[in-house]
C-alpha positions in Angstrom: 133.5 22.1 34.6 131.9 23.5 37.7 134.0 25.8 39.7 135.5 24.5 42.9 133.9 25.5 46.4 136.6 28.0 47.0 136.0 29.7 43.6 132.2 30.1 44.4 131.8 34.2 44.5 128.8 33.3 46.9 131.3 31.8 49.6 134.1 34.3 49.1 132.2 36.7 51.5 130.2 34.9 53.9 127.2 36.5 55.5 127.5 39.1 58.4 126.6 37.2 61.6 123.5 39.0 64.1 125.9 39.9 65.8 128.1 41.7 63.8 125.1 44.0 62.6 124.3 44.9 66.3 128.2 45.4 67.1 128.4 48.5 64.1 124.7 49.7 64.8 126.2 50.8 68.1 129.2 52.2 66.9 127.4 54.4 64.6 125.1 55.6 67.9 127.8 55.6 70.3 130.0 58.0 68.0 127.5 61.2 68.0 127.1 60.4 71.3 130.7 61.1 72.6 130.9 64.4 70.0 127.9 65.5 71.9 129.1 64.9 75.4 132.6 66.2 73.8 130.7 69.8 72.9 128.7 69.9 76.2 131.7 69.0 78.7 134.2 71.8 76.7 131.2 74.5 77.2 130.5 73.7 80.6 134.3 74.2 81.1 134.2 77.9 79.0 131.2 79.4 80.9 133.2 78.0 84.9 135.9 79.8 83.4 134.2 83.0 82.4 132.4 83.1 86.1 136.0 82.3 87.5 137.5 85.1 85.5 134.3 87.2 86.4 134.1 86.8 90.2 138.0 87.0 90.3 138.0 90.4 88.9 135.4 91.7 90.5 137.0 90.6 94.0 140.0 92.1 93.7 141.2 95.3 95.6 141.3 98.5 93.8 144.1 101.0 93.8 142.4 104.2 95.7 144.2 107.0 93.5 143.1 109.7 91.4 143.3 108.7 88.1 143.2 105.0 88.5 140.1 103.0 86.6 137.7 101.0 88.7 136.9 98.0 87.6 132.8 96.7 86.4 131.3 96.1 90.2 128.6 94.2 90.8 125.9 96.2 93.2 123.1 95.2 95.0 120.2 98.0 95.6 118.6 98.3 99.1 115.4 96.4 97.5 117.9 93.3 96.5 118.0 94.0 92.7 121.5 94.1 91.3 122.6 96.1 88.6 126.2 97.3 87.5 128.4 100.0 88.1 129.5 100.2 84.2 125.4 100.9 83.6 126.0 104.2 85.0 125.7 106.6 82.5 126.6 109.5 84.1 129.2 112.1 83.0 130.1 112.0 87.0 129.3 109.8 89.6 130.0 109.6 93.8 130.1 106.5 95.3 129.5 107.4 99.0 130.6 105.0 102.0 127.7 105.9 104.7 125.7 104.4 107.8 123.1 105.7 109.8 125.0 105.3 113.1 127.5 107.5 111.9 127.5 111.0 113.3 129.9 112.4 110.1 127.9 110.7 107.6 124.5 111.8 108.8 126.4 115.2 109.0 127.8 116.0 105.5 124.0 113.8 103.8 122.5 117.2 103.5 125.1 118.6 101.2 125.5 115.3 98.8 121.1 115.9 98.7 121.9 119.1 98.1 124.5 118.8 95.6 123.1 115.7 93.5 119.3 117.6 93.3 121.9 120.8 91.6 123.9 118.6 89.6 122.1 115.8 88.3 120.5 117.7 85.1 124.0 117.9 84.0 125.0 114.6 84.0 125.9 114.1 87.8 124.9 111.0 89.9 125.5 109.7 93.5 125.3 106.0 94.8 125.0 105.7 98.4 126.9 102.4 100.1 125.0 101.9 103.1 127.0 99.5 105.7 124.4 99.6 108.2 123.9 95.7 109.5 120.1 96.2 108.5 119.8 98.6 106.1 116.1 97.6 104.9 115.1 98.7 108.6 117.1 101.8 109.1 117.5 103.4 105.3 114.0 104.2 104.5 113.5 106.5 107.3 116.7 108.4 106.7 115.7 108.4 102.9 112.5 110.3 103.7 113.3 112.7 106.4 116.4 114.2 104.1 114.5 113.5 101.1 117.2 111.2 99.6 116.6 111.2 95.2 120.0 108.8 94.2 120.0 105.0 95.2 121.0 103.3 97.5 123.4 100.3 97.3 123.9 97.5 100.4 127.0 95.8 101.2 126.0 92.9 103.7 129.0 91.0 103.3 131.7 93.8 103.2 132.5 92.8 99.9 132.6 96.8 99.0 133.9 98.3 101.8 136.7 95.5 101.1 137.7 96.3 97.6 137.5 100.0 98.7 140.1 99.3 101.9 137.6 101.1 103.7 138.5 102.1 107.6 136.7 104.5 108.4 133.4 106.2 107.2 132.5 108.4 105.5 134.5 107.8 102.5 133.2 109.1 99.3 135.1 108.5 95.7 134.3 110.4 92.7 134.8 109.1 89.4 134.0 109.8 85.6 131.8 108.6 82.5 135.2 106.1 82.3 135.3 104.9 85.6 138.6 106.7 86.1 138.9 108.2 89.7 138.8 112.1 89.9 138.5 112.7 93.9 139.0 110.8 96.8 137.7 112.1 100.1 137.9 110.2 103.4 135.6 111.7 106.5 133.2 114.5 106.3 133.0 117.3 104.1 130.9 120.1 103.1 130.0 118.7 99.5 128.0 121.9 98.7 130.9 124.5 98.5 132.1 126.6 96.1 134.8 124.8 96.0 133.2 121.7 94.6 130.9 123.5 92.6 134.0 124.9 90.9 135.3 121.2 90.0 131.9 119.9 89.1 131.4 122.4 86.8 134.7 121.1 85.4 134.5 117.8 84.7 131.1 117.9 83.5 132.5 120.1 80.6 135.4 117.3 79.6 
């Protein structure tokens, strides 16, 4: 007996259409597409959040009192390379608020030349802020006639002086190897005392 059309294993699947075949040859392509897009979007989104975070923390004000920690700045040297304040490696370091225009800052430079050329062997470092509107024009003159050794850091856009609530200049902040604030000094002061020497000598030796 032969078996009926609807018995025939040959009919019980019928053959994919064209069609069909194209429809699943995209689904397979279009699937590693979306993961892919899926792992590209999600680190796009990680690396705006980790600038965000970033910018955020480097923005915000800092709390000018011995003993408080200052956070990771970004700095920009007078020839326009940046660098970090958490590359300092020094044991002690003064971050000095200065211009050129300044009578009190001009002043009390000879003593922070005179005190960074003592102190540095032994771990001691200053960073000059210059807030001059030009410092590129005005720095290098003032960096040769007083024979100026540290570096000097611009801060065209105040962000800084900002975070440092600075008023009035100079203002000079000295912190340690942990970025924890040791001395806070606002205006003009003999930096090359006894009495300095005294505390120096101190904090190198923590």
């Amino acid at each position: 007996m032969e078996d009926s059309p609807q018995n025939d294993p040959n009919l019980s699947n019928p053959p994919l259409e064209t069609s069909d075949l194209g429809n699943q040859g995209k689904r397979k392509v279009f699937l590693p597409i979306a993961i892919i897009l899926a792992i590209v979007i999600g680190a796009l989104m990680a690396v705006k959040a980790s600038v965000h975070k970033e910018v955020k923390l480097n923005t915000q004000p800092i709390e000018l009192a011995e003993g408080a920690e200052i956070p990771n700045l970004e700095m920009t040297r007078l020839d326009g390379t940046q660098t970090e304040l958490g590359k300092v490696s020094t044991k002690v370091t003064m971050i000095n608020f200065w211009a050129t225009w300044c009578e009190a800052c001009m002043s009390e430079m000879p003593s922070i030349v005179a005190l960074r050329d003592q102190y540095a062997p032994k771990g001691f470092e200053v960073l000059g802020v210059n807030v001059d509107e030009n410092p590129s024009q005005v720095v290098p003159d003032v960096q040769k006639k007083m024979i100026i050794k540290f570096p000097i850091f611009t801060d065209k856009s105040n962000a800084l002086a900002e975070m440092f609530d600075v008023h009035a200049i100079p203002l000079t902040v000295l912190i340690n190897k942990n970025r924890k604030i040791l001395l806070i000094e606002s205006g003009e002061r003999d930096w090359n005392g006894e009495d300095l020497h005294q505390m120096l000598d101190k904090w190198l030796n923590e």
